[in-house]
C-alpha positions in Angstrom: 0.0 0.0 0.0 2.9 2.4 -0.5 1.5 3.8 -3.3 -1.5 4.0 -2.3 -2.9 7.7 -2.4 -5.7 9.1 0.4 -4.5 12.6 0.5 -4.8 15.4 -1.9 -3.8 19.4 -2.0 -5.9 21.5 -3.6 -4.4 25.1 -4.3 -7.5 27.6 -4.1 -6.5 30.6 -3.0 -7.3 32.4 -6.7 -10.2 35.3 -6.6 -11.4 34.4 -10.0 -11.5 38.0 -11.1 -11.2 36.8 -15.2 -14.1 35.0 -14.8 -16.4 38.5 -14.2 -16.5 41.6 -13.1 -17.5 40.4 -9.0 -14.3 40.0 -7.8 -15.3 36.1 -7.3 -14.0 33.5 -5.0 -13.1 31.4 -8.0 -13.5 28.0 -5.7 -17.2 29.3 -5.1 -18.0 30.0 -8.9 -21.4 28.4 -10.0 -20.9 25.5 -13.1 -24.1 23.8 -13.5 -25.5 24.5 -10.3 -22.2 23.1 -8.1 -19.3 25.4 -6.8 -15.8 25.0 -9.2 -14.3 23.3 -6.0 -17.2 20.6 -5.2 -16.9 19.5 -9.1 -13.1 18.6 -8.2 -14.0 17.0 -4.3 -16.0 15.1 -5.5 -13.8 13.0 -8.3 -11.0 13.3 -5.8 -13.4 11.3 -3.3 -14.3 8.6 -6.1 -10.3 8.2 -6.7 -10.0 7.1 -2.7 -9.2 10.5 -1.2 -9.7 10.7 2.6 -8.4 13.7 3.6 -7.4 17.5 1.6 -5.9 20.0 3.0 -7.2 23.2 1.1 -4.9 26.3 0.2 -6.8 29.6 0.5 -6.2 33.6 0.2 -7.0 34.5 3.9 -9.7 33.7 6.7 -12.8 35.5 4.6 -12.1 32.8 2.0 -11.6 29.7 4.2 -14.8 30.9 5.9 -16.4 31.1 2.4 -15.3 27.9 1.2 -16.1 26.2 4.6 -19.3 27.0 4.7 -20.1 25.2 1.1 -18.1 22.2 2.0 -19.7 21.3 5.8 -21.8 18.5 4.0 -18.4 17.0 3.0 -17.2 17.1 6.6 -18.5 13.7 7.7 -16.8 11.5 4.7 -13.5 14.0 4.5 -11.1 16.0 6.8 -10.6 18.8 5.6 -8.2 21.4 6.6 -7.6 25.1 5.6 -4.0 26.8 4.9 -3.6 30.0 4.6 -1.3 31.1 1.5 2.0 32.3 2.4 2.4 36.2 1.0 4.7 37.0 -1.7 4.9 33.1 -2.7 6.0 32.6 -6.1 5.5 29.0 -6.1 1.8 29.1 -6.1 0.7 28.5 -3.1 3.2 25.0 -3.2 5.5 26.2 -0.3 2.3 27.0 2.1 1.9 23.7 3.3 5.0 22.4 4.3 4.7 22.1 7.4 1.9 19.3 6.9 3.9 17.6 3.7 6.6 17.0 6.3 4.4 15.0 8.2 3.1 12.7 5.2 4.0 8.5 4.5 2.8 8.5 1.0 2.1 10.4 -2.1 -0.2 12.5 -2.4 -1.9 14.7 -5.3 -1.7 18.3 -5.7 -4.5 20.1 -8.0 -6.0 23.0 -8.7 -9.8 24.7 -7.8 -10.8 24.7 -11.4 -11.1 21.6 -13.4 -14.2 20.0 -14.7 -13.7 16.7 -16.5 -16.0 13.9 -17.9 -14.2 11.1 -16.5 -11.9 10.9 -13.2 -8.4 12.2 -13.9 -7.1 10.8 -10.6 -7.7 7.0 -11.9 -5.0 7.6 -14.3 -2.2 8.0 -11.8 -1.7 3.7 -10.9 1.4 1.9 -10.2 3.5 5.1 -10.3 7.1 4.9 -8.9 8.2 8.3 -9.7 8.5 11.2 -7.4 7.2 13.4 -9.5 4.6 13.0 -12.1 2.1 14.8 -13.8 -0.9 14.8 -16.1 -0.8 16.3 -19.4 -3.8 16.3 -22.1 -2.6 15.3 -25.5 -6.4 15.6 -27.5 -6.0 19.0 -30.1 -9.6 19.0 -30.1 -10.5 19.4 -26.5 -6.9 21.1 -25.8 -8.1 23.9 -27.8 -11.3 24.6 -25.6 -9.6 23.9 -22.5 -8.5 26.9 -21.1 -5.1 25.9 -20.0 -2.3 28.2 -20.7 0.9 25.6 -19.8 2.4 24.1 -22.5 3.9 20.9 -23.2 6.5 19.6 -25.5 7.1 15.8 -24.4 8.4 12.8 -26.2 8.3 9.0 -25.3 6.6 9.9 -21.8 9.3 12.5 -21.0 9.0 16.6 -20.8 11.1 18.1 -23.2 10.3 21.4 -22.3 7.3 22.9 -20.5 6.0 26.7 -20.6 3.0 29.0 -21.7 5.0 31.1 -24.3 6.7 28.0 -26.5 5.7 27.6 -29.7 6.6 23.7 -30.4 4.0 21.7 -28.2 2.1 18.8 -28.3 0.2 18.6 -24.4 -1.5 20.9 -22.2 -0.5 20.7 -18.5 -3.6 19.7 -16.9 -2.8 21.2 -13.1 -2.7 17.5 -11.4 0.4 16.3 -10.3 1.6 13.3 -7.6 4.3 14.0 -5.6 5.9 11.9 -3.0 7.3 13.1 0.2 11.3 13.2 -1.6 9.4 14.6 -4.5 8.3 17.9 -3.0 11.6 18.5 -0.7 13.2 18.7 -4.3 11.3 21.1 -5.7 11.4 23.2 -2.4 15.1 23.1 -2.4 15.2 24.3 -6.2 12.9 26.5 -5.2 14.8 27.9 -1.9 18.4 28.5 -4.0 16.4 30.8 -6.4 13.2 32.4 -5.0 12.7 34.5 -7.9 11.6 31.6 -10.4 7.8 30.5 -10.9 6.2 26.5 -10.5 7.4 25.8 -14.4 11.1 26.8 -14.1 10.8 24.8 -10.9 9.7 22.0 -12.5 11.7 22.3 -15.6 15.2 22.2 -13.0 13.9 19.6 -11.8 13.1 17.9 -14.8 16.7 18.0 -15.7 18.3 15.8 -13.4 15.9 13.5 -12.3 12.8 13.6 -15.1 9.2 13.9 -14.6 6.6 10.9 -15.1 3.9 12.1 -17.6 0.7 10.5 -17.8 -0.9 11.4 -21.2 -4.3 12.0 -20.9 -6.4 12.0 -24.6 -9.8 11.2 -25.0 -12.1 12.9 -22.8 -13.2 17.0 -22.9 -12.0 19.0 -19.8 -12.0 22.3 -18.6 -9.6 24.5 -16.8 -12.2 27.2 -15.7 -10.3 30.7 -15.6 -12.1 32.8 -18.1 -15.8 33.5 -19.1 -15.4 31.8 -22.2 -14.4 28.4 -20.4 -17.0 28.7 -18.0 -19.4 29.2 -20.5 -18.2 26.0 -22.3 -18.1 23.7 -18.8 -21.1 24.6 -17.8 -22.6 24.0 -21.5 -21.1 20.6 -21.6 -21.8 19.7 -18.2 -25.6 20.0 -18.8 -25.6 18.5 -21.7 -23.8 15.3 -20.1 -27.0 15.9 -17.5 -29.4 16.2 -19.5 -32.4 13.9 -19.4 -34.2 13.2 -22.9 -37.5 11.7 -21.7 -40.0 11.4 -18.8 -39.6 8.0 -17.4 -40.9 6.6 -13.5 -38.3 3.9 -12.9 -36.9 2.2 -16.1 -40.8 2.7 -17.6 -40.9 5.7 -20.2 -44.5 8.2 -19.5 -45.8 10.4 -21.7 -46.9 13.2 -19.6 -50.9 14.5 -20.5 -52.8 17.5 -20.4 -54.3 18.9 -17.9 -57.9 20.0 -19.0 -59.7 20.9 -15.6 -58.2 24.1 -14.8 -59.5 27.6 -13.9 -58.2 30.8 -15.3 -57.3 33.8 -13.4 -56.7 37.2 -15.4 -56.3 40.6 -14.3 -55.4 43.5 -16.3 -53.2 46.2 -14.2 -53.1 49.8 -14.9 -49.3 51.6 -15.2 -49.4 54.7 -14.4 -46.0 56.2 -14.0 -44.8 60.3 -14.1 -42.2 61.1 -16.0 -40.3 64.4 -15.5 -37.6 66.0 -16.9 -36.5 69.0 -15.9 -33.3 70.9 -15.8 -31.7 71.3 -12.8 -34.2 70.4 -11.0 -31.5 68.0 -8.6 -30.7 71.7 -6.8 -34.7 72.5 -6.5 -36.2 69.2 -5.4 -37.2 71.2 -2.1 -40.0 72.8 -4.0 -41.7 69.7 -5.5 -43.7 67.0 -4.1 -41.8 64.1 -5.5 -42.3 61.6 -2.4 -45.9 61.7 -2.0 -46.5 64.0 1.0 -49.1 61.2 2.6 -46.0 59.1 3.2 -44.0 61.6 5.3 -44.2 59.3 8.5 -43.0 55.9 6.6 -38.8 55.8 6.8 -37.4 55.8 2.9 -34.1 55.0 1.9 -31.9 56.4 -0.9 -29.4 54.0 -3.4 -26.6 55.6 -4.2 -23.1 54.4 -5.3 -20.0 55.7 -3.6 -18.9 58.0 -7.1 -22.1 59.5 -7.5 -22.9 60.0 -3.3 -20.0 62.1 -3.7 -21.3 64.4 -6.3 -25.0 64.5 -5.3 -25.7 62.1 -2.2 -25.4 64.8 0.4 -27.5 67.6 -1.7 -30.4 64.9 -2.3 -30.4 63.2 1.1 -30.7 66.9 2.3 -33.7 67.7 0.0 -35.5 65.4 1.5 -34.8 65.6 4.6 -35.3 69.4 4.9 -38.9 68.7 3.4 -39.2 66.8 6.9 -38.7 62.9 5.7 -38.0 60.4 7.3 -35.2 59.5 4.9 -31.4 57.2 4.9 -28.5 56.8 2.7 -27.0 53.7 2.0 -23.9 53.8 -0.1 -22.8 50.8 -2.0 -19.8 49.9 -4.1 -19.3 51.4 -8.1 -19.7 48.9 -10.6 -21.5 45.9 -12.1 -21.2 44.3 -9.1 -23.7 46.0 -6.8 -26.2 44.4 -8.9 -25.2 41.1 -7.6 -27.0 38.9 -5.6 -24.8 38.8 -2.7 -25.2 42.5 -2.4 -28.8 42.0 -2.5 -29.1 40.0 0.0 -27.2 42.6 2.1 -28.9 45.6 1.3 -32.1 43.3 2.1 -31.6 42.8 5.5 -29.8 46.1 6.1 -32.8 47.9 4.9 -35.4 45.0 6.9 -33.4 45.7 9.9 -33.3 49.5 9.5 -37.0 49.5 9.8 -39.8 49.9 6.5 -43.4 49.7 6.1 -45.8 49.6 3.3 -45.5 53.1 2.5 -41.8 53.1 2.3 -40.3 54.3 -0.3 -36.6 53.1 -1.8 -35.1 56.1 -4.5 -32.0 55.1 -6.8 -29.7 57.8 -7.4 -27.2 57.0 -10.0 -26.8 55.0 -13.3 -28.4 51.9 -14.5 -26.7 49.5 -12.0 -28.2 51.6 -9.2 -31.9 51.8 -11.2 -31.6 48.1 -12.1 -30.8 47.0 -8.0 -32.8 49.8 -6.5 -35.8 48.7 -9.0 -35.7 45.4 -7.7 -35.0 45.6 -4.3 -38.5 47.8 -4.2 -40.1 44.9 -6.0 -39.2 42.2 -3.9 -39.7 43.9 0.0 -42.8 43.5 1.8 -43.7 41.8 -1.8 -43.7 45.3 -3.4 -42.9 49.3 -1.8 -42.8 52.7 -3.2 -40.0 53.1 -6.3 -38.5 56.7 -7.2 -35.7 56.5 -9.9 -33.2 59.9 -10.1 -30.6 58.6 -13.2 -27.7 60.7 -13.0 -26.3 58.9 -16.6 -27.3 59.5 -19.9 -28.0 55.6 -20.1 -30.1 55.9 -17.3 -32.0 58.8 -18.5 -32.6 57.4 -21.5 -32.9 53.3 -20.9 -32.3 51.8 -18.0 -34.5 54.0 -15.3 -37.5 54.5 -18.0 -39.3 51.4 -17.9 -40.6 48.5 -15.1 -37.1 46.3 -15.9 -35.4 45.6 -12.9 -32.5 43.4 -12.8 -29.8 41.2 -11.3 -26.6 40.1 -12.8 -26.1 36.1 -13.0 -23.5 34.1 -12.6 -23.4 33.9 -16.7 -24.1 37.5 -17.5 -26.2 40.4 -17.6 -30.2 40.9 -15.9 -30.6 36.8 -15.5 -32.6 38.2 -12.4 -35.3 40.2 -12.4 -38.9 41.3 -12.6 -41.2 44.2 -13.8 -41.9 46.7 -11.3 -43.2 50.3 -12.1 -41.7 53.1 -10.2 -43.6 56.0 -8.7 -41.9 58.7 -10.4 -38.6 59.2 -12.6 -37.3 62.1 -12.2 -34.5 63.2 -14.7 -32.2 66.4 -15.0 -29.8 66.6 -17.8 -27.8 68.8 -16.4 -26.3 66.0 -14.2 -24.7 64.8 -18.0 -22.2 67.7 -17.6 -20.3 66.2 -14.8 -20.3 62.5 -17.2 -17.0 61.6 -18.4 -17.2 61.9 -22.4 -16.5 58.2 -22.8 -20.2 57.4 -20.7 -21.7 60.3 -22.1 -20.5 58.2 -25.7 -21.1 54.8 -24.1 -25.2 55.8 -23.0 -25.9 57.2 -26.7 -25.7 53.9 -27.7 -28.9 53.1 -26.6 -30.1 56.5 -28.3 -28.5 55.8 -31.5 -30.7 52.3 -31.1 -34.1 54.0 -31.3 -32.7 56.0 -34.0 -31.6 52.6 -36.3 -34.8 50.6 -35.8 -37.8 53.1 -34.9 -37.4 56.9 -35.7 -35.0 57.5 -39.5 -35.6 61.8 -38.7 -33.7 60.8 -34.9 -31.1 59.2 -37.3 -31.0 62.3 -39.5 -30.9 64.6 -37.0 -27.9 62.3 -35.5 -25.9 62.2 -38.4 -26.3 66.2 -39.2 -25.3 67.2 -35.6 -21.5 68.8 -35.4 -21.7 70.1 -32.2 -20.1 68.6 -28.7 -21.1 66.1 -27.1 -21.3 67.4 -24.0 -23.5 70.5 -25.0 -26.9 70.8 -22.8 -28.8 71.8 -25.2 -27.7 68.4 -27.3 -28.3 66.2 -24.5 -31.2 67.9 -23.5 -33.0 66.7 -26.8 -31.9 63.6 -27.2 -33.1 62.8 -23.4 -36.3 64.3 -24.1 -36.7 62.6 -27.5 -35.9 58.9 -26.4 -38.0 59.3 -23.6 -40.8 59.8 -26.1 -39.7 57.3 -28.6 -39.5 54.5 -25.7 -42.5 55.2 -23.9 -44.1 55.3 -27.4 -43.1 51.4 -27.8 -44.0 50.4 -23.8 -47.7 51.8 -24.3 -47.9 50.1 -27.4 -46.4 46.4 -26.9 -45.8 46.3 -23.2 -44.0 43.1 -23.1 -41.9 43.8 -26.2 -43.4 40.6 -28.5 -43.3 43.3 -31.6 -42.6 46.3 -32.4 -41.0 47.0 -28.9 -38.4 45.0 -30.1 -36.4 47.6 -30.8 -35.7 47.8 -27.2 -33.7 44.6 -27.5 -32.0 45.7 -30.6 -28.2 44.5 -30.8 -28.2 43.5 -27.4 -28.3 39.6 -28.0 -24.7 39.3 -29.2 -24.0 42.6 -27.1 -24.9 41.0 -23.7 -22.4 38.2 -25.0 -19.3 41.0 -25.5 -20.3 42.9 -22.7 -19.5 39.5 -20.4 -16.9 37.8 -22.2 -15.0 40.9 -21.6 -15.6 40.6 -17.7 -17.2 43.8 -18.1 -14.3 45.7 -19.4 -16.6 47.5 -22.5 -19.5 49.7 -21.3 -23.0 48.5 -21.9 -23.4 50.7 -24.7 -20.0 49.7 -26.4 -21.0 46.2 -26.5 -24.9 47.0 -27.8 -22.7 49.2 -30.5 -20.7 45.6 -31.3 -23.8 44.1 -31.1 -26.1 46.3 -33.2 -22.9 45.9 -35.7 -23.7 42.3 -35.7 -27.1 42.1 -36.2 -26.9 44.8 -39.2 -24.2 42.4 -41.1 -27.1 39.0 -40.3 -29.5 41.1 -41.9 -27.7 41.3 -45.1 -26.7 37.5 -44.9 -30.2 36.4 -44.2 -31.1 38.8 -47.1 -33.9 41.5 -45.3 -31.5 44.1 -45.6 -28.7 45.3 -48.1 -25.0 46.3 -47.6 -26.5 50.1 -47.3 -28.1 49.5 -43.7 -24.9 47.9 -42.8 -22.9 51.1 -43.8 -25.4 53.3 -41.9 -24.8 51.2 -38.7 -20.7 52.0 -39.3 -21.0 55.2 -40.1 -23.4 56.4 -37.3 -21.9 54.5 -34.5 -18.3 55.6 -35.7 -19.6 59.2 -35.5 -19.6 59.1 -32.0 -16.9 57.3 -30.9 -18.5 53.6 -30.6 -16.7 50.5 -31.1 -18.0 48.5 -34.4 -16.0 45.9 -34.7 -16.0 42.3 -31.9 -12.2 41.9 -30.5 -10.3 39.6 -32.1 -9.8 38.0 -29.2 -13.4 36.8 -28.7 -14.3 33.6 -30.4 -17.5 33.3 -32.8 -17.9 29.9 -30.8 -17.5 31.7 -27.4 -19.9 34.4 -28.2 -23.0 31.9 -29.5 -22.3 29.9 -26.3 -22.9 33.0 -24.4 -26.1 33.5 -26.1 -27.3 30.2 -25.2 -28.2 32.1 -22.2 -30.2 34.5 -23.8 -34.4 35.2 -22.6 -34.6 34.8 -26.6 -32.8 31.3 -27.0 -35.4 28.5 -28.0 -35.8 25.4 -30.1 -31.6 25.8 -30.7 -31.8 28.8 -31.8 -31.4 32.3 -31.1 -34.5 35.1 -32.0 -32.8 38.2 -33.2 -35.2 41.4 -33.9 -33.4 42.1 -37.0 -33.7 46.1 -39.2 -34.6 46.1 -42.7 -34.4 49.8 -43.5 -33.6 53.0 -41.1 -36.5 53.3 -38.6 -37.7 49.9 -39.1 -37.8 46.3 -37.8 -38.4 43.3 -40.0 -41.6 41.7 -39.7 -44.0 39.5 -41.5 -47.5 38.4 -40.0 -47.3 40.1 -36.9 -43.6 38.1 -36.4 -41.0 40.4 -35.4 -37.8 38.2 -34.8 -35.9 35.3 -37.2 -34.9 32.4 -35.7 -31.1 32.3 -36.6 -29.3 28.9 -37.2 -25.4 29.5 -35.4 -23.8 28.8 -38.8 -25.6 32.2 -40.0 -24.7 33.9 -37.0 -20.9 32.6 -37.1 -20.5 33.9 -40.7 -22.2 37.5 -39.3 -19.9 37.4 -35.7 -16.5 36.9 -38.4 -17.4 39.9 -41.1 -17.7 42.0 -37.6 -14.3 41.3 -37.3 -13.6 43.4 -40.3 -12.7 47.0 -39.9 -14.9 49.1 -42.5 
């Protein structure tokens, strides 16, 4: 039983921040329903494993991960290490102290792997000290993930590193070690600390030669960007999923209910609208929380940026009109609209004390309308909703409308629900204080309505040679989309038709927005996206070359990004939209424009089922710079 291995290391101490924009625990990221590290515990289990001592960041993330692992606490022991600082060996050197006390090999892998079959089964009868698991399949190598290449011949590593050019493996990030084995490569490691875990373990490899096990015929994943998560989870539900009813081993087919009773009720929105110049510095002389409610505590949203401009004036608005009125202040970003924050501005607010005529108002841009919006929809089953955007996206999208949204562990507004608010209350003058690139970044949703439902908005677009920044400008264009989107919500309220235009470009655009962990702007992905769509419209033939010239030339104009990084795979993208509200039957529905101001349709259809080989060919002329 030398050999035998019941131990295991697994190095976790990564945030995850390529996978999104969250600042993630990457152990705790969601794949198919299960944590990253569970997916990994649980093969290690079925390979004999007994007990894994677990390599984290700091005490937060041991907590973290403890608390998702107590189940496994009965069949494993589990121990926590916390990572030595400054450790350029990975987190290798952190657990010496326990190694020292070892009999046997043991395993040392990473948080992040998702494989179809067990990995750890391969590693039998092995008498080196060192040996390590390296995938040899092109195919799945090139979906992987992994970055650590491997040039091997005859069982033996030739050379080993993430920047050669002659390879023929993928280092997988499982390794066996013996006791001897890792004293080695701490004493290599102790003459030169300045050297990483692959000049380590090419020094090593040098004198004394690492066992490779090849590994060829299965898909795997090393989970470290949006894309491969994407692809894991895609793969692991399709390994899941079940293709007929069955009780037993006996196949049903399920039948219809006919006794039922039908509720319907038809609810009246009612929702003021104002827009006002620099009314933020005159809010004092309007009734904007409904005077009856002056007794009931209300709470204003409000990002740390924009608290900083404008939290203090508001809050004091308010409160010199004799509310009863808080603050909270919560982190800039996509993240606020996370469901961990929600949960904590949930029982902040729960604790601070509401009733049924309180009142929650979001100050700030679209992450703040979007949280705001459905923290109001979701307390006491539904309270009082003011929106005050401070963004021209806001202004013009986000806050006008009953949308309210979380972000998902695979993108964008995977959350939500449709809540009304009370009031929006918009001043263009807060644009001035917008850095140009936002200012740019929220007229994409502008230049939207413009493309698919008003050609004179487009005109007037493409004559304009003024600044962008001029109040008079943006005081227009605010105005005018208001119109133009309200226009659409009265008229096809849950955007089956012609309010499709609200969606325009945002199918691949959601897709860019996330595969870039958020880097783009909203608005500089719908730009990619509305890009996209424009060059499907041609291929599918309902539009000509022409439309997909005015798309370039208008969203060049101002300063918008046409064309999809090189960088993100066709592939990558249409697994992204697989996540899509408009995904069904295999395929995705994209509201598509056949001339300026105007959506395709035919019978009352407003959208075209697109088959991914269409979609691929329109993702790869985006590529193209015209």
């Amino acid at each position: 039983m030398k050999n035998k291995i019941d131990i295991a290391i697994i190095l976790a101490a990564g945030k995850g921040k390529r996978l999104d924009a969250y600042d993630s625990i990457k152990p705790l990221v969601m794949v198919a329903g299960k944590p990253l590290i569970i997916w990994n515990i649980e093969k290690l289990q079925k390979a004999g494993i007994k007990q894994i001592f677990i390599v984290v960041a700091d005490k937060i993330q041991s907590n973290k991960i403890r608390k998702q692992l107590l189940s496994y606490e009965n069949s494993l022991k589990i121990k926590y290490i916390i990572k030595i600082k400054n450790d350029m060996l990975g987190s290798l050197v952190s657990v010496k102290d326990e190694v020292s006390k070892f009999k046997r090999p043991f395993f040392v892998t990473v948080c992040d792997l998702i494989f179809e079959n067990n990995p750890y089964l391969l590693f039998k009868e092995i008498k080196s000290d060192i040996s390590m698991l390296v995938s040899t399949n092109k195919k799945y190598n090139q979906v992987a993930g992994a970055q650590e290449k491997v040039l091997y011949k005859d069982d033996k590593i030739i050379n080993l590193n993430r920047n050669i050019i002659d390879y023929n493996g993928l280092d997988v990030g499982i390794y066996r070690f013996t006791v001897k084995g890792y004293k080695d490569i701490l004493s290599i490691f102790n003459r030169n600390k300045e050297i990483d875990f692959n000049q380590v373990l090419k020094k090593y490899n040098k004198k004394k030669k690492i066992k490779i096990i090849l590994f060829n015929n299965k898909p795997w994943f090393d989970v470290n960007t949006p894309e491969t998560l994407i692809r894991a989870e895609l793969f692991l539900q399709k390994i899941k999923q079940p293709h007929e009813l069955t009780i037993g081993k006996k196949k049903i087919k399920p039948q219809t209910i006919k006794d039922t009773i039908n509720f319907i009720h038809n609810k009246k929105v009612n929702i003021d609208v104002i827009v006002k110049k620099n009314i933020i510095n005159e809010l004092e002389k309007y009734e904007i929380i409904p005077l009856e409610y002056i007794n009931s505590p209300h709470y204003i949203i409000v990002d740390k940026r924009v608290d900083k401009l404008y939290g203090q004036i508001v809050f004091n608005k308010f409160l010199s009109q004799g509310f009863n009125i808080g603050k909270i202040v919560v982190d800039v970003g996509e993240g606020a609209k996370s469901t961990e924050q929600f949960i904590e501005l949930t029982e902040k607010i729960l604790v601070s004390g509401i009733d049924k005529n309180s009142i929650l108002i979001s100050l700030g841009g679209g992450v703040i309308n979007n949280l705001t919006g459905f923290l109001a929809s979701t307390l006491y089953r539904g309270i009082g909703l003011i929106h005050i955007p401070t963004t021209l996206m806001s202004q013009c999208d986000a806050a006008i409308g009953l949308k309210q949204a979380l972000n998902g562990a695979k993108g964008k507004n995977l959350i939500g629900s449709y809540y009304e608010p009370l009031k929006i209350v918009v001043d263009p003058i807060l644009l001035l204080t917008q850095d140009k690139r936002y200012l740019y970044d929220g007229l994409a949703e502008c230049l939207k309505h413009a493309l698919g439902q008003d050609k004179d908005f487009y005109d007037y677009f493409m004559a304009y040679d003024g600044l962008i920044n001029n109040i008079d400008f943006l005081d227009y264009v605010v105005r005018n989309n208001i119109k133009l989107k309200i226009n659409l919500m009265e008229n096809d309220f849950k955007e089956e038709h012609e309010a499709l235009v609200l969606q325009y470009g945002h199918e691949v655009g959601h897709a860019v927005e996330y595969l870039s962990g958020y880097d783009f702007g909203h608005g500089e992905s719908i730009s990619i996206g509305m890009r996209v769509s424009a060059e499907l419209a041609k291929i599918v033939g309902v539009a000509d070359s022409g439309i997909v010239q005015a798309h370039i030339d208008l969203l060049k104009k101002y300063k918008l990004p046409t064309v999809v990084p090189k960088n993100m795979l066709a592939d990558d993208i249409i697994n992204v939209l697989r996540y899509n509200k408009k995904f069904a039957e295999g395929k995705v529905q994209f509201a598509l424009i056949n001339e300026l101001g105007h959506l395709w349709h035919a019978d009352g259809v407003y959208t075209i089922p697109t088959r991914e080989d269409l979609l691929k060919k329109a993702i790869i002329k985006a590529y193209e710079k015209k």
